[in-house]
C-alpha positions as a LaTeX table, in Angstrom:
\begin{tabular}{lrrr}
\hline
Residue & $x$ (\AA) & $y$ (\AA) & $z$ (\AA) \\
\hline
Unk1 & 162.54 & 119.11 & 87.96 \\
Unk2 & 164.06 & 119.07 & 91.50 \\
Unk3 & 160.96 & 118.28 & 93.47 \\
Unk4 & 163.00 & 118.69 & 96.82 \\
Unk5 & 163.86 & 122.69 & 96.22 \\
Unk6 & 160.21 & 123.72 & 95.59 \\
Unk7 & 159.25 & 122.23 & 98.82 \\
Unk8 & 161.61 & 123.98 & 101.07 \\
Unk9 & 160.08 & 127.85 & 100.01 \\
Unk10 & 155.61 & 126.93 & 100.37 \\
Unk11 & 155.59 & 122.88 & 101.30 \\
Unk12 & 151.80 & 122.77 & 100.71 \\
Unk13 & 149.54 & 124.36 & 98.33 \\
Unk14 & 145.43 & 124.81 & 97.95 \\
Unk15 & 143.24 & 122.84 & 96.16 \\
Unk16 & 139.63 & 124.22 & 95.49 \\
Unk17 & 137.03 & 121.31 & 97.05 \\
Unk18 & 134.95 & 121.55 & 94.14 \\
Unk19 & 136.72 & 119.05 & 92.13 \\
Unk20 & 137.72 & 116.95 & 95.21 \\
Unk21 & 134.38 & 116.11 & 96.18 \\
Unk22 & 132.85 & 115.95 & 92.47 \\
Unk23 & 132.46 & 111.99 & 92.10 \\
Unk24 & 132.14 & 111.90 & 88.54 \\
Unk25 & 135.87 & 112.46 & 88.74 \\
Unk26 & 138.10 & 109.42 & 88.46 \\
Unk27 & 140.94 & 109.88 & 91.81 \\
Unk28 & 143.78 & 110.07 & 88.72 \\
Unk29 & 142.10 & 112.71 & 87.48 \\
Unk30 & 141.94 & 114.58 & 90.80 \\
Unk31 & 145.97 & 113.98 & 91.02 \\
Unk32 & 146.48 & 115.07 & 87.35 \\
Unk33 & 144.09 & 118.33 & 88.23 \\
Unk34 & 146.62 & 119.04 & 91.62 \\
Unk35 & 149.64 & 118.62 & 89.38 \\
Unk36 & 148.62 & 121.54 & 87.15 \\
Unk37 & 147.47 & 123.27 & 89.49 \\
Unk38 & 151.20 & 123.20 & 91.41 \\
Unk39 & 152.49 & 124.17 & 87.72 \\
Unk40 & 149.79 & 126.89 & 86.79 \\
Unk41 & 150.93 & 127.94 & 90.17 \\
Unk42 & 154.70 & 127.35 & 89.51 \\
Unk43 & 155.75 & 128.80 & 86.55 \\
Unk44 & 152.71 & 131.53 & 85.91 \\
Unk45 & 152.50 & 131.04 & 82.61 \\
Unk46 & 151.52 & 127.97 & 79.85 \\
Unk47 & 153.54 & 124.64 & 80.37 \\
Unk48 & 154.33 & 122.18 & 78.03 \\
Unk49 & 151.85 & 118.91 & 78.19 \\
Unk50 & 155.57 & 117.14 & 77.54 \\
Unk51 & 156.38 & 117.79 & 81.22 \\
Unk52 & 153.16 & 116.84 & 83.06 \\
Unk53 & 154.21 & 113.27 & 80.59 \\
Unk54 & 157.19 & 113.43 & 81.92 \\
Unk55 & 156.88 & 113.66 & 85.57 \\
Unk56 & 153.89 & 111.60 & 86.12 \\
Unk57 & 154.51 & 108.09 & 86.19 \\
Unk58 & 151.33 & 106.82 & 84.35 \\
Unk59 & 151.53 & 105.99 & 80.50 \\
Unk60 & 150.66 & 108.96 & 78.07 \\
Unk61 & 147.56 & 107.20 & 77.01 \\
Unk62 & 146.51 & 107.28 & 80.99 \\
Unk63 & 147.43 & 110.70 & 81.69 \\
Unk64 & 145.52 & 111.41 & 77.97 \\
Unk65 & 142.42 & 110.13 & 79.35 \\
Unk66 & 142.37 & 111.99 & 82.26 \\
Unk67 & 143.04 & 115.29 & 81.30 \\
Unk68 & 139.87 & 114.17 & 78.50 \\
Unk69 & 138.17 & 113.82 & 81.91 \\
Unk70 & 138.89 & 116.79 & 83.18 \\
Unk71 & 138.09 & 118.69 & 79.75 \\
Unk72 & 134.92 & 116.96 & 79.85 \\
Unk73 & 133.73 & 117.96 & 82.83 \\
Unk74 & 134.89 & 121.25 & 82.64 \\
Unk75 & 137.75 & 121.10 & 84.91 \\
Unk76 & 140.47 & 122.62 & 82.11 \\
Unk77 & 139.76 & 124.06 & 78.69 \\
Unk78 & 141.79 & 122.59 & 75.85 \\
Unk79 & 142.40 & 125.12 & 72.95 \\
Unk80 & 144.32 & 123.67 & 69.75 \\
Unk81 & 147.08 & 124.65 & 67.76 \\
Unk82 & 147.49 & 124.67 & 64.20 \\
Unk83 & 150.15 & 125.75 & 61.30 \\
Unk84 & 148.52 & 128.84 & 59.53 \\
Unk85 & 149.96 & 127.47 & 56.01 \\
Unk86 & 148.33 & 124.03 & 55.35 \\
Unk87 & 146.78 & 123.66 & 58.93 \\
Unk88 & 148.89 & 120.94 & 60.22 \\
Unk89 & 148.62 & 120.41 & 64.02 \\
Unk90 & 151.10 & 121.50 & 66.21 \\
Unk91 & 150.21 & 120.75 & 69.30 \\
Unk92 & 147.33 & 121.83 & 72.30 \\
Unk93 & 147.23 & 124.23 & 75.27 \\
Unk94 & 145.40 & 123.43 & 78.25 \\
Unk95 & 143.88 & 125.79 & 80.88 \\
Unk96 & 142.59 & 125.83 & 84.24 \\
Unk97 & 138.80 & 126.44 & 84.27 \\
Unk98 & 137.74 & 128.36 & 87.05 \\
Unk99 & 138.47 & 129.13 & 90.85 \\
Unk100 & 140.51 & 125.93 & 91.50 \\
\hline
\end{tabular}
């Protein structure tokens, strides 16, 4: 993702207080919840958990446990996917909850 090009059209975006000032939430958590947010934003439609892996510089297992935060507290929903055949699991979808 070229960072650089989606500053140059909006170089600053909104992010609803509520979770800012919520201290139950961890400060990577917080970053994790702006990062979606610029995505949600971004690409109006569903992104692939593979890319917030990818562009974050935390381990998977880090990144994992704060988007567990964030599901927990009711931040983001998390809705799984499964194969209709024998159930195997594909993958999950996560969505912003709320008014950002």
């Amino acid at each position: 993702m070229d960072n650089n090009a989606d500053v140059k059209g909006e170089p600053f975006m909104l992010v609803g207080k509520r979770v800012i000032i919520d201290n139950k939430i961890s400060y990577g958590a917080k970053g994790v919840y702006a990062y979606l947010l610029y995505l949600n934003k971004t690409y109006k439609e569903n992104f692939q958990i593979e890319e917030v892996y990818k562009n974050l510089q935390d381990e998977r297992a880090i990144i994992k446990c704060y988007l567990n935060e964030l599901v927990n507290y009711g931040y983001l929903e998390v809705k799984d996917y499964y194969e209709k055949k024998n159930k195997k699991f594909i993958g999950c979808n996560y969505s912003i909850n709320g008014d950002y």
